[in-house]
N, C-alpha and C positions, 0 to 999 in steps of 0.2 A: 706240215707239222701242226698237232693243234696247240689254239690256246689256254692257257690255264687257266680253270674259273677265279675271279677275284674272294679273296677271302672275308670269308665275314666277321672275322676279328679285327679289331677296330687297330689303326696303326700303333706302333711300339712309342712309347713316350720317352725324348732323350732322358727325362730327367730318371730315368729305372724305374716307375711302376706297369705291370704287368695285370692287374687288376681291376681292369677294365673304368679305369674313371679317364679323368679329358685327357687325349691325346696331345698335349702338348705341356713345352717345358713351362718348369713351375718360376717364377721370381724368387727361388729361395736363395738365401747369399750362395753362390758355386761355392766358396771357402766352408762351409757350414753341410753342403751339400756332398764335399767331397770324404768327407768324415763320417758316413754314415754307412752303414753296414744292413743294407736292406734282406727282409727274405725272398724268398723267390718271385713273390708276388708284388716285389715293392714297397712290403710296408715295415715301420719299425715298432714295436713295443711302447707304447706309452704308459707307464705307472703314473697315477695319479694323485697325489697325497695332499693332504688339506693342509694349507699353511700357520695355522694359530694352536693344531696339534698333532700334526703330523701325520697321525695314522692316514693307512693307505684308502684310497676312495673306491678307487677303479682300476681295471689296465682298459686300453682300448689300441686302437691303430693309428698311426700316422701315415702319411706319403711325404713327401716331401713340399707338395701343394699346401696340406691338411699343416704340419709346422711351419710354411711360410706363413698360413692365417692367422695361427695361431700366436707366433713371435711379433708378428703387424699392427694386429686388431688389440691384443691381450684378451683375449675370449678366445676358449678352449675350440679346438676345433677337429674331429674325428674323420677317420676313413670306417663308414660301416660296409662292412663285408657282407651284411646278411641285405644291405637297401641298395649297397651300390652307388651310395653319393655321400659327399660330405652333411657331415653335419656338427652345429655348433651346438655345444652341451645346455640348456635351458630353454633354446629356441623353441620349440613345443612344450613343454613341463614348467619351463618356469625355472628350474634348479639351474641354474647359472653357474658356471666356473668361471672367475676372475683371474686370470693367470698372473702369478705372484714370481717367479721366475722356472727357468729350463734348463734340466743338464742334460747332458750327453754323457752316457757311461761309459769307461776308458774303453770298450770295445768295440764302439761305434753303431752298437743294435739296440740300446734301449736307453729311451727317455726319461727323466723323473721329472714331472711336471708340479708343480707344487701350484695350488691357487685356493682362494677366497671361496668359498661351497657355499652357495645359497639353498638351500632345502636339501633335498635329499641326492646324492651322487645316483644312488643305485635304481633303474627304472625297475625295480619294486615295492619301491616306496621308502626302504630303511636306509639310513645314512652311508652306509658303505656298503658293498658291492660283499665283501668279508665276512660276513655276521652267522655262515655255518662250520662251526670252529666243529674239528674230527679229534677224536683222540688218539692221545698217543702214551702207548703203555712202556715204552723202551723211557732207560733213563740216559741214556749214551754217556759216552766217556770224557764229558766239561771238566776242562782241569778248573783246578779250585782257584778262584779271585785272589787276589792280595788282599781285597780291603774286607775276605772273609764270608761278602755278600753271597 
């Protein structure tokens, strides 16, 4: 009978990422871990929003690793898809996230990270990630405020 060649995908990580980062389980609380609602690849959605006015910064990825660093250190911490490794937000650029606190959205797939922004969020230089705003011509059907606004 022959044998079958060994594969060269790297072993399955218990903790559910499929996206080729360390094969092994993360430290992330199991209670915080069980509540997540990964995509197929392992990762979740992180929004990023700046804490002193909200607006949005960023979205980027998490694993389950990338938020145990992140909840640990308090410094922002990514799964990039396009390097293939973590990385912590200012670590080359200088633009630092302070992680100010972390929710979990009622459905278990996306993030709202709120923190501290030192320089610029968005690696092209402008403060938000946001700043090519599209028009929109429909007025849709807003029912009216109470307070007339």
């Amino acid at each position: 009978m022959p044998v079958p060649e060994p594969s060269a995908a790297p072993p399955a990580n218990p903790a559910g990422p499929t996206h080729g980062g360390p094969a092994r389980p993360s430290a992330l609380d199991p209670a915080i871990a069980a509540r997540l609602r990964r995509n197929p690849d392992g990762l979740v959605t992180a929004v990023v929003r700046a804490h002193d006015t909200g607006d949005v910064l960023m979205v980027a990825w998490m694993d389950d690793e990338a938020l145990h660093r992140t909840l640990s250190t308090g410094r922002a911490t990514y799964w990039s898809r396009s390097r293939r490794e973590y990385w912590v937000k200012g670590e080359t650029s200088g633009h630092h996230q302070y992680v100010r606190a972390v929710a979990l959205d009622c459905d278990g797939d996306a993030l709202l990270v709120t923190v501290e922004q030192v320089g610029a969020a968005c690696h092209t230089g402008n403060p938000t990630c946001f700043f090519d705003e599209l028009p929109v011509t429909g007025t849709g059907n807003a029912p009216a405020r109470p307070d007339g606004a």
